[in-house]
C-alpha positions as CSV (number, residue, x, y, z in Angstrom):
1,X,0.1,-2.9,19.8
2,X,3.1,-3.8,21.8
3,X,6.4,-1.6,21.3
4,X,4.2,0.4,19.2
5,X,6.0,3.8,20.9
6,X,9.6,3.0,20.2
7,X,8.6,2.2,16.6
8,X,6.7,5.5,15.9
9,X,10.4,7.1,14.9
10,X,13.0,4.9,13.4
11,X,16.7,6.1,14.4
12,X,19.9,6.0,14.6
13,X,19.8,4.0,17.7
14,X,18.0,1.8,15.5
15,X,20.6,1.5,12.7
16,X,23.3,1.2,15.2
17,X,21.8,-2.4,16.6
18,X,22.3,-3.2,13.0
19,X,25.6,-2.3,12.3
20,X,26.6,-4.1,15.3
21,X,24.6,-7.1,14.7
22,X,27.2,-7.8,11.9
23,X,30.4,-6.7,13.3
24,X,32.6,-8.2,10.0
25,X,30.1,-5.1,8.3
26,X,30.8,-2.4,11.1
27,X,34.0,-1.0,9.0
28,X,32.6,-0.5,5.5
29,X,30.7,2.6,4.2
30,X,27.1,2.2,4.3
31,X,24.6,2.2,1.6
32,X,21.5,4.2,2.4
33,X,18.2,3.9,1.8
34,X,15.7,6.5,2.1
35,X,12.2,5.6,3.7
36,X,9.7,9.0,3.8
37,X,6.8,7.6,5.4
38,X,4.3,8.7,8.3
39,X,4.9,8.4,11.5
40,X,2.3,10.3,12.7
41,X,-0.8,10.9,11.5
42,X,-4.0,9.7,10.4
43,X,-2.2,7.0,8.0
44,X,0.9,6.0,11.4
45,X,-0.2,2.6,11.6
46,X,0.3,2.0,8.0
47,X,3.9,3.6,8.3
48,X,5.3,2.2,11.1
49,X,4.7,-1.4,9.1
50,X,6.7,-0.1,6.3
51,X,9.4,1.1,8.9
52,X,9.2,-2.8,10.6
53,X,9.5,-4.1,7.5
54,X,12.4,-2.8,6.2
55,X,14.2,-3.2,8.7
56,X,13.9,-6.9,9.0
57,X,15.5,-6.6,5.2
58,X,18.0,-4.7,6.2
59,X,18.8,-6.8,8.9
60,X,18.7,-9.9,7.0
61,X,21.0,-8.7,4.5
62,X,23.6,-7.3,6.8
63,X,23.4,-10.7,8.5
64,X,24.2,-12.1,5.0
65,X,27.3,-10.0,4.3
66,X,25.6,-6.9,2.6
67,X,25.4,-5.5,-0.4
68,X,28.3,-5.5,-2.1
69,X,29.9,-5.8,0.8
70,X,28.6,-3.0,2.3
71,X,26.0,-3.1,5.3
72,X,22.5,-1.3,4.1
73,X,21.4,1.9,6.5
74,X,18.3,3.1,6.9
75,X,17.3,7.1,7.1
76,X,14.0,7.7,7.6
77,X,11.7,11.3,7.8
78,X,8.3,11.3,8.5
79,X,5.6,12.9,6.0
80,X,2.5,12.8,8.9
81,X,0.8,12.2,5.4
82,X,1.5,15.8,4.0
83,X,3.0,16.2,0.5
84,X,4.8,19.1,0.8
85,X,6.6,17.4,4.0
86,X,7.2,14.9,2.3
87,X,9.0,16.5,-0.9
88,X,11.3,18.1,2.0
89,X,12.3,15.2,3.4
90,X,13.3,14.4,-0.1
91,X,16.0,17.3,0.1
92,X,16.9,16.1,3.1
93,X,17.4,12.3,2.7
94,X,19.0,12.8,-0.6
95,X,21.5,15.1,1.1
96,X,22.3,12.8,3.7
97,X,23.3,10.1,0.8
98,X,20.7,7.9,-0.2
99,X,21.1,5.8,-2.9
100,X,17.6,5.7,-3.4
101,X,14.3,6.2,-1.9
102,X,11.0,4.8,-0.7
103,X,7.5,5.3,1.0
104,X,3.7,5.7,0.9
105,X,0.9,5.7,2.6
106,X,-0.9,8.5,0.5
107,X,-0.9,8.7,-3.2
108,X,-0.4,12.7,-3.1
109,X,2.8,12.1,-0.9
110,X,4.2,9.6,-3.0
111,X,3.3,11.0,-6.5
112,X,4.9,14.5,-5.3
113,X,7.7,12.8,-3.5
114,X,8.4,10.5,-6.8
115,X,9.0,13.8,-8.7
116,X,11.2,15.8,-6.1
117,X,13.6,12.3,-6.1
118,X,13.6,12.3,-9.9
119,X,14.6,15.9,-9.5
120,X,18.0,14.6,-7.3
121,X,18.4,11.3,-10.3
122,X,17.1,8.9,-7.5
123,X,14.6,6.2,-7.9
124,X,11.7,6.4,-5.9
125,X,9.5,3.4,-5.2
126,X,5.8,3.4,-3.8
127,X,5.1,1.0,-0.9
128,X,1.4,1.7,-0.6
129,X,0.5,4.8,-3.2
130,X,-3.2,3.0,-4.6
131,X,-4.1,6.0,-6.9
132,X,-4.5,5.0,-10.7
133,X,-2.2,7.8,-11.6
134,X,1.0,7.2,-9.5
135,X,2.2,5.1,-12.4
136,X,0.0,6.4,-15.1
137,X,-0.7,10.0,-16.2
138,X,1.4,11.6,-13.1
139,X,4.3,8.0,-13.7
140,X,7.8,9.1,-15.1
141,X,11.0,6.8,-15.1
142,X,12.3,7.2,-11.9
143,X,9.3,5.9,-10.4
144,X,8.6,2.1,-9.4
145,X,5.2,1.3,-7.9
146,X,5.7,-2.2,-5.8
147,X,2.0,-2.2,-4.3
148,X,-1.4,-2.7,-6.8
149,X,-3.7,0.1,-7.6
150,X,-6.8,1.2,-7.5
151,X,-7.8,-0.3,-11.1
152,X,-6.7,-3.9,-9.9
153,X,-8.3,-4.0,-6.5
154,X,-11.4,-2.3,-8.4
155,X,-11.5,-5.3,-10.8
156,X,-11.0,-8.1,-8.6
157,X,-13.7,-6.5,-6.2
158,X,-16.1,-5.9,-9.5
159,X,-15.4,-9.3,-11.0
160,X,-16.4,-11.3,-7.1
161,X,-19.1,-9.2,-6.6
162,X,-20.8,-9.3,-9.9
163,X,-23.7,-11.4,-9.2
164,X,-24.1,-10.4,-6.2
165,X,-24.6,-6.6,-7.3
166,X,-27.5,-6.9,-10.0
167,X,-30.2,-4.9,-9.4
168,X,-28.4,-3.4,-6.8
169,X,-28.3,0.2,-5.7
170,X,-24.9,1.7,-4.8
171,X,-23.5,4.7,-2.7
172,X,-20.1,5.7,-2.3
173,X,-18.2,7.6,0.1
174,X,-14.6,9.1,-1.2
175,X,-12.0,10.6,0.3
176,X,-11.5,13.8,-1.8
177,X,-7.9,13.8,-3.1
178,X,-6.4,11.8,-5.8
179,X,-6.2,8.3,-4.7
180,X,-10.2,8.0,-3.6
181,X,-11.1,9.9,-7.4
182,X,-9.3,7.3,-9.0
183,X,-10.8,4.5,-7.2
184,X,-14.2,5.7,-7.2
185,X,-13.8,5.7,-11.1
186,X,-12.3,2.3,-11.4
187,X,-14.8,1.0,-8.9
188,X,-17.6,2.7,-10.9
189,X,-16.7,1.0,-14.3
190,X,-15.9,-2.3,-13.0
191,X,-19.4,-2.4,-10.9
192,X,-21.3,-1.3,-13.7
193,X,-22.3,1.7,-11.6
194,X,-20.9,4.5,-13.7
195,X,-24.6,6.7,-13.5
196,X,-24.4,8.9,-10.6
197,X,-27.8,9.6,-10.5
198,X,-28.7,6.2,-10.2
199,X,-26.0,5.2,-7.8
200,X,-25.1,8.5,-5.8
201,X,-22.0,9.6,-3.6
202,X,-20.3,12.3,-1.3
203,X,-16.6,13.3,-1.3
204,X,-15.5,13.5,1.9
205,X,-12.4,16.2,3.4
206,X,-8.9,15.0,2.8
207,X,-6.8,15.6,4.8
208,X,-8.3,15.5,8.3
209,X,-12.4,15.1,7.7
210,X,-14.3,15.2,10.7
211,X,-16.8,13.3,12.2
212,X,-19.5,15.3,11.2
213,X,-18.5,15.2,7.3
214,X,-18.4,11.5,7.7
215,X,-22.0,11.4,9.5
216,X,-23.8,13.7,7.1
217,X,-22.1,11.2,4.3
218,X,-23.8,8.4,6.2
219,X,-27.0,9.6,6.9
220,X,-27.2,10.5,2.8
221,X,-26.5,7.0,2.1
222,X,-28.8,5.6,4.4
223,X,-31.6,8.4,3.5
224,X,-30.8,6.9,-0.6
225,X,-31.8,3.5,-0.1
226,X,-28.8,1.8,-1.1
227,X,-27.9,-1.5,-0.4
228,X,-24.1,-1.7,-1.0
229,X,-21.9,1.3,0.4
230,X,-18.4,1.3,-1.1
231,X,-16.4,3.6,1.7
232,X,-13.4,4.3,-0.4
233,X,-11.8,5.9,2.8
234,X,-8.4,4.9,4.3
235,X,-6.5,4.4,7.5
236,X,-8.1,6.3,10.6
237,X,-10.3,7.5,8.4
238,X,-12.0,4.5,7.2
239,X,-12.6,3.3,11.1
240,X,-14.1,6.3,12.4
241,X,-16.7,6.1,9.5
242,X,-17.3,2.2,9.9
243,X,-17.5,3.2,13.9
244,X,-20.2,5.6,13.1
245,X,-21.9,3.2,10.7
246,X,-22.4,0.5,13.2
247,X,-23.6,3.1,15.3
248,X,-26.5,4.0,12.9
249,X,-26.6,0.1,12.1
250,X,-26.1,0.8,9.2
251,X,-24.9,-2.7,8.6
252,X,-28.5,-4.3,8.6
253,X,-29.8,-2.3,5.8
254,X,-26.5,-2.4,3.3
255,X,-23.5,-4.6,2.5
256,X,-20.5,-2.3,3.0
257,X,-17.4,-2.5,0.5
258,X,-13.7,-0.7,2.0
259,X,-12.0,-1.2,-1.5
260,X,-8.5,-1.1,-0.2
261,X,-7.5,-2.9,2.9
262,X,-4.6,-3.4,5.4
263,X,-4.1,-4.9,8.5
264,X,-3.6,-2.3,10.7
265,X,-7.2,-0.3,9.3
266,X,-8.7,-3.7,10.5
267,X,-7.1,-3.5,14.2
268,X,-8.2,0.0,15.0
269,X,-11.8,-0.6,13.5
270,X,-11.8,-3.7,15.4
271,X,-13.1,-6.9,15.3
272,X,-17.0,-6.3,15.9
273,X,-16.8,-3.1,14.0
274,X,-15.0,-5.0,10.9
275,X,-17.1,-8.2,11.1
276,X,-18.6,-8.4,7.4
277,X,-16.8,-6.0,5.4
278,X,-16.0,-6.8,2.2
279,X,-12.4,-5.7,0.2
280,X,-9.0,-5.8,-1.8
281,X,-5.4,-6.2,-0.9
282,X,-2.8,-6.9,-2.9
283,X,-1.1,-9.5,0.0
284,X,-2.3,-10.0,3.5
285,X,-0.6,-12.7,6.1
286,X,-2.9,-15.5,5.4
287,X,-2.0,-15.7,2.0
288,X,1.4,-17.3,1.8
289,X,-0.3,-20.4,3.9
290,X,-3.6,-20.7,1.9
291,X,-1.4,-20.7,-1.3
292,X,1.4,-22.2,-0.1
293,X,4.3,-20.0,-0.7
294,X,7.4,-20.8,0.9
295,X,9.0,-17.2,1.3
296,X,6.1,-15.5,2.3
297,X,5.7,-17.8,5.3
298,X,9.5,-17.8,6.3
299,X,8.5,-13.8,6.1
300,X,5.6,-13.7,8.2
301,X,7.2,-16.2,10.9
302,X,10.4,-14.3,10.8
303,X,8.6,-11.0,11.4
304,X,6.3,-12.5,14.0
305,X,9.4,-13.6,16.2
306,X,10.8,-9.9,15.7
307,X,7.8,-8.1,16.4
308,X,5.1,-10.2,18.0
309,X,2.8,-8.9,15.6
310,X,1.4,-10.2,12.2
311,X,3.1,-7.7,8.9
312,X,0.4,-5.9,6.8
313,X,0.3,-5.6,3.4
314,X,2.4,-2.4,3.7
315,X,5.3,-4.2,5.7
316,X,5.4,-6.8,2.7
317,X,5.8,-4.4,0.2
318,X,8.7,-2.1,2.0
319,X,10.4,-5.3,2.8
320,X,9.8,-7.1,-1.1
321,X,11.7,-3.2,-2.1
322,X,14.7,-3.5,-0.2
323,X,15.2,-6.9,-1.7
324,X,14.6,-5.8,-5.1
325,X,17.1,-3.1,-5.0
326,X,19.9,-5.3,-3.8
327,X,18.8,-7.6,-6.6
328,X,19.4,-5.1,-9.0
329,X,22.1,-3.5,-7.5
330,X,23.8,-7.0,-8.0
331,X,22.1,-8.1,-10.9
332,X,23.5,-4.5,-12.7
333,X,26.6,-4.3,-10.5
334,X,25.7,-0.6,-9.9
335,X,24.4,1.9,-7.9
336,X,23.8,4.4,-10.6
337,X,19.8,5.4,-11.1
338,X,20.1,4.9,-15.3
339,X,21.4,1.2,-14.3
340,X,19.4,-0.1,-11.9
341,X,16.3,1.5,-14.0
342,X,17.0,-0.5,-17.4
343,X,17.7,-3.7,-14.6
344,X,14.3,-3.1,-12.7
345,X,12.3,-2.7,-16.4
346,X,10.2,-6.4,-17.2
347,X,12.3,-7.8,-14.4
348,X,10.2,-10.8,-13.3
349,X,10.9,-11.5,-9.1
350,X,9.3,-13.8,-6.5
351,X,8.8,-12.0,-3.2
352,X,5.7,-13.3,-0.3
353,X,3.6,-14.3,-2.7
354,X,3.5,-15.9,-6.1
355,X,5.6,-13.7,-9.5
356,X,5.4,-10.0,-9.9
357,X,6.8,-8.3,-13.1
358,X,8.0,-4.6,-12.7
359,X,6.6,-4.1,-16.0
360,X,8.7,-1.6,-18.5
361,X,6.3,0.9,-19.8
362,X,4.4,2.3,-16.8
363,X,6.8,0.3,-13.7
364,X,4.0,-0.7,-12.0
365,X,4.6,-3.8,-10.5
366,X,2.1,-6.3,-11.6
367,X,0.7,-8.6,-9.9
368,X,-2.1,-10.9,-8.0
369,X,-4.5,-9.3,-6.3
370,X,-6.9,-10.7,-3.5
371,X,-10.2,-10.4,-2.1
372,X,-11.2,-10.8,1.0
373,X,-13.8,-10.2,4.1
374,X,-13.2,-9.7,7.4
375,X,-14.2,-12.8,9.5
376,X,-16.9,-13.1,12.3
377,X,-16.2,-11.3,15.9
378,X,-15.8,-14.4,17.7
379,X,-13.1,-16.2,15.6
380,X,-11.2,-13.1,15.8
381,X,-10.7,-13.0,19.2
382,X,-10.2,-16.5,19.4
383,X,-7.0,-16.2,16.9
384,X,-3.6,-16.1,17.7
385,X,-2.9,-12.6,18.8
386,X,-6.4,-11.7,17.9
387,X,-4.8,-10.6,14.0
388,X,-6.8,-13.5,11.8
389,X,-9.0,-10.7,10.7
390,X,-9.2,-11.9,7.0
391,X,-10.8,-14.5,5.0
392,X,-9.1,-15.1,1.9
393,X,-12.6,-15.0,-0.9
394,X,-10.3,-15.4,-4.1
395,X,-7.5,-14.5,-6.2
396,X,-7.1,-12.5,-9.4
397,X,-4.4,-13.4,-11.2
398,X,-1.6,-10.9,-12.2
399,X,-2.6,-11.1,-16.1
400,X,-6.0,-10.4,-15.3
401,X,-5.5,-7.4,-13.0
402,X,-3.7,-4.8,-14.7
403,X,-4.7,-2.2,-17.6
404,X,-3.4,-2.9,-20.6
405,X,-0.8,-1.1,-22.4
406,X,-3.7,0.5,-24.7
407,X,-5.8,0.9,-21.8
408,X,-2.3,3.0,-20.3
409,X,-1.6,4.8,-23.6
410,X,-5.7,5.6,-23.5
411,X,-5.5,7.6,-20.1
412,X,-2.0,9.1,-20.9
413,X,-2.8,10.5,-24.0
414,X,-6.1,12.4,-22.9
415,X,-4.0,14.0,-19.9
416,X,-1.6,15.4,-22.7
417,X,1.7,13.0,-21.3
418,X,4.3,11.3,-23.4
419,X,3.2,8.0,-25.0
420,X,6.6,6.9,-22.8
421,X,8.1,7.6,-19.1
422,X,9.9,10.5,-18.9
């Protein structure tokens, strides 16, 4: 990926080609924003997109004049992934002044990260944190989710593949930590597959599994006859166990299913590797043109020219969350956490794709969700920058997607949590 290396670790040299991009800003106090994500890692790729886009936020709005006439900063401290790392960096970017904070890429980071910020009165916002529970039974106020979760990807996936699974044996695959339990689960129940003796699975190591754990996985699920494999892994993860499944062909004998996809997971699979795969996102770069959404393009050309590569689903939802806090910020005239809270809750906002609610009682933000599968070889390579990995199969709509308040209350009240965020 070109410039990859000077974007593993996002600066102050960084911030300073900001500030002076606007000189009429260079003056006035900053307002920080706090962005714990990984640069290295087995998730990087996914965090280095949120970093890019960001920044192309920031810099629009600095360009802009601001907020309140204030040019935005960015701070950054990398989690590598890890959850106690990242509930440091909390400390630490709270101490430097940020007015609030944001990052993903793990559902244990950003769930224990979420509660160290509420800790400092900050509002923490997930950019890619696809566990069921970051905004259910582990949710509380100061958390905003701006990505979809692993019940709405599960339920587009289960309501596209329905016919297609009848009769049909399933084995899955799953990361062992918090976000692949949850989507296993969701996965289960919208797949009618919910009998584990009838559609078996392996967990697999989190953090760090190694190739063997993923091969012994694989040879299970080829040994059990299956003819669907849902890999609910992630990031590096998920290509070194589609790399290993080509290698046993794996791909002849079963229809493989990666629940939750991005961009960047595609890349490092790669294009022959990928060819077939089947899976969720809640936005990916094709999207704005196929639907026709004016902003999204403007954001994908716009990030293109900055770049010169195509934003993932991750980059979209760091970039939507520095625009929604300066919308609420100017919407509520504040910077105080209580504020911009009650001025986030049911707030409806258009972003790069079509209208997502920050809904009031759990703050996840609702929304479309899409399906897609990852085009032939050939037309890959053939595509400008070789990045048109996705075909765009269909689109669940917002309403449809997301669990219903009872469905919420359901979950919260059998963990023992408040029928409300705390």
């Amino acid at each position: 990926m070109r410039g990859l290396a000077g974007w593993r670790y996002v600066g102050q040299g960084i911030i300073l080609t900001l500030l002076l991009a606007t000189p009429l800003l260079q003056a006035a106090e900053t307002i920080k924003l706090g962005l714990n994500y990984p640069s290295t890692g087995r998730y990087k790729e996914q965090g280095i997109m949120q970093a890019r886009g960001a920044l192309l936020a920031i810099e629009e709005i600095n360009a802009a004049g601001g907020l309140q006439g204030k040019p935005l900063e960015l701070l950054t401290a990398n989690t590598a992934s890890k959850p106690d790392k990242a509930v440091a960096n909390v400390a630490k970017l709270a101490d430097q002044g940020a007015a609030m904070l944001f990052g993903g890429a793990s559902s244990a980071v950003a769930i224990a990260a979420g509660k160290a910020a509420a800790k400092r009165d900050l509002l923490y916002f997930g950019t890619l944190t696809y566990a069921n529970g970051t905004t259910g039974v582990e949710g509380h106020k100061h958390m905003f989710r701006e990505s979809y979760n692993a019940w709405m990807a599960s339920k587009a996936l289960g309501r596209y593949l329905s016919d297609q699974l009848q009769g049909k044996k399933l084995f899955y695959i799953t990361a062992d930590y918090s976000w692949g339990w949850s989507t296993e689960e969701s996965l289960r129940r919208f797949t009618g597959s919910m009998d584990n003796s009838e559609h078996p699975g392996m967990k697999v190591t989190f953090p760090r599994p190694r190739e063997s754990d993923f091969s012994a996985a694989l040879e299970a699920a080829k040994a059990s006859g299956a003819e669907v494999l849902m890999l609910v892994q992630f990031g590096d993860d998920m290509a070194l166990a589609l790399r290993l499944a080509q290698r046993m062909e794996l791909q002849k004998q079963m229809q493989i299913i990666v629940p939750s996809l991005t961009l960047g997971m595609a890349k490092i699979a790669g294009a022959g590797i990928m060819e077939g795969v089947i899976g969720a996102v809640p936005w990916s770069w094709q999207v704005p043109y196929q639907y026709d959404y004016p902003r999204g393009k403007a954001f994908v050309e716009a990030f293109l020219d900055k770049y010169q590569v195509h934003p993932s689903s991750s980059a979209a939802s760091a970039y939507n969350i520095v625009y929604q806090f300066k919308d609420a910020v100017e919407r509520s005239g504040s910077l105080k956490t209580a504020t911009l809270i009650k001025a986030l809750e049911g707030h409806r906002y258009s972003g790069v794709k079509d209208e997502q609610q920050w809904r009031a009682f759990d703050h996840q933000s609702v929304q479309s969700v899409y399906v897609v599968r990852s085009r032939p070889r050939n037309e890959i390579l053939t595509s400008h920058l070789r990045e048109d990995f996705f075909e765009v199969l269909m689109k669940l709509p917002a309403a449809e997607a997301a669990r219903s308040h009872k469905e919420w209350l359901a979950v919260r009240q059998a963990a023992g949590k408040p029928a409300v965020l705390q």
